[in-house]
N, C-alpha and C positions, 0 to 999 in steps of 0.2 A: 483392523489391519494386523496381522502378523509379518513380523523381520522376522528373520534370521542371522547373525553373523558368528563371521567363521573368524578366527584367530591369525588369519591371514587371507591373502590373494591367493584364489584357487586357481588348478588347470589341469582339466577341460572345464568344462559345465558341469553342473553336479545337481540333483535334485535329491532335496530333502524330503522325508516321509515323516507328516503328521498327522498326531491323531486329537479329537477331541472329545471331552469328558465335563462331567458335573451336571447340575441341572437345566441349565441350558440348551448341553448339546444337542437334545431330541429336536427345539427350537431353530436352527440352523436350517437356511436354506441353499442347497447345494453346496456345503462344506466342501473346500479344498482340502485333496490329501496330502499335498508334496509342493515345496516351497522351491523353483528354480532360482537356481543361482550361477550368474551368466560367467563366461569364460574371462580370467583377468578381475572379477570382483571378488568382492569378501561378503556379498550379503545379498538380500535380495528377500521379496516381501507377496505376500499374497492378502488379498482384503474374503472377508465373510461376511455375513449378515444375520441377523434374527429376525424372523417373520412378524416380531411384535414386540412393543414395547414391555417387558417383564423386569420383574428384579429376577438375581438369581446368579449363580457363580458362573465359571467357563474356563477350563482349563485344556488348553494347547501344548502336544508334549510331544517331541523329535524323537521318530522311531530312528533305531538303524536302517544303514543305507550301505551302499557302497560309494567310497570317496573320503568319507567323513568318519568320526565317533563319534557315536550318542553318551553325552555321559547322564550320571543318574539327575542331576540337577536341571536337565536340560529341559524343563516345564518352564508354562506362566502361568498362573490364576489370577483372571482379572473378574471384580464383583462388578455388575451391571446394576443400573438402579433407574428404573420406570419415572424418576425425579427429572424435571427438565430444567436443567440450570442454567441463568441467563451470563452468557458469559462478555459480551458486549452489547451495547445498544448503540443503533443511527441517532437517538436522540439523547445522548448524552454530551454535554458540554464538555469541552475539551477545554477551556477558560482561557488565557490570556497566552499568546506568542509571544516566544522574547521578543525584545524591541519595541513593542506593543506595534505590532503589525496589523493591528488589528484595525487599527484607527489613523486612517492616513489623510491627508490634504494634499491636491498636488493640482496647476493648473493646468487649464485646457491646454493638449498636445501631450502633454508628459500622460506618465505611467507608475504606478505605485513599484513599489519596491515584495518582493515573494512574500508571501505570508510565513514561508520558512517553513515547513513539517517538515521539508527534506535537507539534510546538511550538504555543505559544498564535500568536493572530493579533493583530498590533500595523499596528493602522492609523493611517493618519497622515491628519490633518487634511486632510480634502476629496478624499483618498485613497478606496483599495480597496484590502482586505486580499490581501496577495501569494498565490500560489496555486503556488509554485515548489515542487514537490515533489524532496526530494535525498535518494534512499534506495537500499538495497541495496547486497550487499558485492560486489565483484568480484575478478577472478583476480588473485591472485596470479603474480608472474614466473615461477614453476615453472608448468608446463602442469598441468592437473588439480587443484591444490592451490587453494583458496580463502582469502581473507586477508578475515576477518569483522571490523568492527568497530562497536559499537554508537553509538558520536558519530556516524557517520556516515547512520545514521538520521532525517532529518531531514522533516518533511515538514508540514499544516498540523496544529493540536489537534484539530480535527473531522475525523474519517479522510479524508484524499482518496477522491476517487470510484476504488471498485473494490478500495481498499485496507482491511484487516480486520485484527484480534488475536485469532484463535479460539484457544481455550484447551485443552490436550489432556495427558497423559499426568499425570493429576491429579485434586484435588477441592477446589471452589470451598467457602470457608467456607459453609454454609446459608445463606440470607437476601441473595447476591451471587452479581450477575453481571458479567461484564467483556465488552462489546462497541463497539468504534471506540474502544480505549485510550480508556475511561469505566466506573467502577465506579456499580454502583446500587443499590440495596436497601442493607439494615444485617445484619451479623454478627447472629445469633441463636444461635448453639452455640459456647462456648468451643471452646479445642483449638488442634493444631498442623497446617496444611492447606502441604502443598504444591502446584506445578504447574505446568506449563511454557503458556507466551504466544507462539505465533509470530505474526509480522510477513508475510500474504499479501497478494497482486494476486488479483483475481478477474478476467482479462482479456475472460470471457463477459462482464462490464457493457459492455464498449467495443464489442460487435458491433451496428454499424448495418448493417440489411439495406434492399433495396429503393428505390425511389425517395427513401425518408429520407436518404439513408447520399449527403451532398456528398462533394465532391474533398478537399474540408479534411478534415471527419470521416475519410473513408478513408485519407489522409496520414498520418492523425495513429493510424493504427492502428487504430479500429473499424470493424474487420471480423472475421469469423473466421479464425484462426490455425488452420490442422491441427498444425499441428508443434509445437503443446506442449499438454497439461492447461489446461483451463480454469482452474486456480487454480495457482500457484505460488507457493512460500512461503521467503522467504529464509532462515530461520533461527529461535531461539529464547533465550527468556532462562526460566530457570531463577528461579521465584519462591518465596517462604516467609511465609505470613500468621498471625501469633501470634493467635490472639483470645481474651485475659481475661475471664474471668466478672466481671462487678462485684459488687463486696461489697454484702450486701442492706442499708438501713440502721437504725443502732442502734434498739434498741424506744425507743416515747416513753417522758418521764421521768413518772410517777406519781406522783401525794401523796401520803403514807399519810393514810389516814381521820381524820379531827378525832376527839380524845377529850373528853367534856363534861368540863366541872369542877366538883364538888359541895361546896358550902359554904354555912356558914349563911346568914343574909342579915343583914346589919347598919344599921339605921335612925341617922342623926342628927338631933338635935333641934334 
C-alpha cells in the first residue's frame, strides 16, 4: 500500500502522480500511477502488488502534478524479503486473565462473570467513550517465535467492530453462550465444562467496495486484503466452568395433627 499526505486539508481533489523504480518494479502487476486524494482530506492511499514472492528493493517516488509540490525527498524505498514471518498464531496461549477468569464456579441459573479481553468504557463528562483499541501479541526478537501476553489485550467491553471470542475446542455449560466476551443465558446442567476462547479480527467487516469505500476508509484498511484469511485469530485462553447443582430446599415443617381431649365436664355453682 502506498499514503500519501499532504501537509494540510486540500481543495478540490487532487491526484498525485507516481512513479516506481528498483528491482522489483519490472515485478508489479498493474502499477498505479496517481494517488487520489479526495476533496476536504489531507491523504489518501493506493495498494500494488508483486506477481511473486522475491527479495529485492521498490522505490515509490511523487512526480509533479498540478495542486501540489513535489519535493526532492518525496520517495520511499521499502526492501521486500521472500522470508515469511510469523507474526501471530491461533495457537498461542494468551495465559491467565486478570481476576483469574479463567476458572470460575457458579451454580445452576447463574452465569460466570467476562473473561475480560475487552475493558469497560469510562467516559468522562461531556466526553466520548475512547475507541482506542491495544491488542494482539507480537514477534518476539527471535524471528519466527511469538511472545503472547494477555495484559496486553486491551481494547473496548463491547467488542470492537470486527473483533470476536469464538469459542472452540470444548463445551459451553448448557444454558450459555459466550459471544463479544459477553455471557448470556444461565447454567442449567451441573458439571465440569471446559474450553478454549480465542481472541479474532474478522477483516472481511472492514471491506468497503465501490463508490462507498472514501480515501479515509480505504487508508484506514477497508478494502479487501488477498494476502491473508478473512479472520485471523491471535491466540487463546484455556477456560474451566464448575457449575453446582443447588441443593433442593428442606421440606416444610408440618404439625402433627391436634389430638381431642376427653374429660368429664364440670359445672360451678
Amino acid at each position: 500500500i502506498v499514503f500519501a499526505e499532504f501537509e494540510e486539508v486540500i481543495d478540490p481533489e487532487t491526484v498525485v502522480g507516481i512513479t516506481f523504480s528498483g528491482s522489483l518494479a519490472d515485478d508489479l502487476v498493474d502499477p498505479p500511477t496517481e494517488i487520489p486524494i479526495a476533496e476536504d482530506e489531507a491523504w489518501g492511499e493506493v495498494s500494488f502488488e508483486i506477481d511473486d514472492f522475491e527479495s529485492g528493493d521498490l522505490t515509490i517516488t511523487v512526480e509533479p502534478g498540478l495542486g501540489y509540490v513535489a519535493d526532492p525527498d518525496d520517495f520511499s524505498t521499502v526492501e521486500v524479503s521472500d522470508e515469511i514471518e510469523l507474526v501471530a498464531s491461533c495457537h498461542d496461549d494468551l495465559g491467565t486473565p486478570p481476576g483469574g477468569t479463567d476458572r470460575q464456579t457458579i451454580d445452576v441459573g447463574e452465569r460466570p462473570v467476562p473473561i475480560g479481553f475487552f475493558e469497560d468504557v469510562e467516559e468522562e463528562p461531556g466526553g466520548e467513550p475512547s475507541t482506542t483499541i491495544e491488542v494482539i501479541a507480537t514477534t518476539a526478537s527471535d524471528p519466527g517465535e511469538v511472545s503472547a501476553d494477555f495484559s496486553r489485550l486491551r481494547a473496548l467491553r463491547a467488542a470492537p467492530e470486527g473483533y470476536d471470542t469464538p469459542v472452540a475446542n470444548g463445551t459451553l455449560p448448557p444454558g450459555l453462550t459466550y459471544v463479544d466476551d459477553e455471557w448470556t443465558g444461565a447454567a442449567t446442567t451441573a458439571g465440569t465444562y471446559g474450553f478454549d476462547v480465542r481472541v479474532c479480527f474478522d477483516q472481511s467487516s472492514f471491506i468497503v467496495e465501490g463508490e462507498a469505500a472514501t480515501a479515509a476508509e480505504r487508508a484506514l484498511g477497508r478494502r479487501e486484503v488477498r494476502a491473508f484469511p478473512d479472520e485471523i485469530c491471535f491466540g487463546y485462553v484455556d477456560v474451566q466452568v464448575v457449575v453446582r447443582a443447588v441443593a433442593p430446599p428442606p421440606p416444610p415443617v408440618v404439625a402433627p395433627p391436634a389430638t381431642p381431649v376427653v374429660a368429664p365436664a364440670q359445672f360451678a355453682g
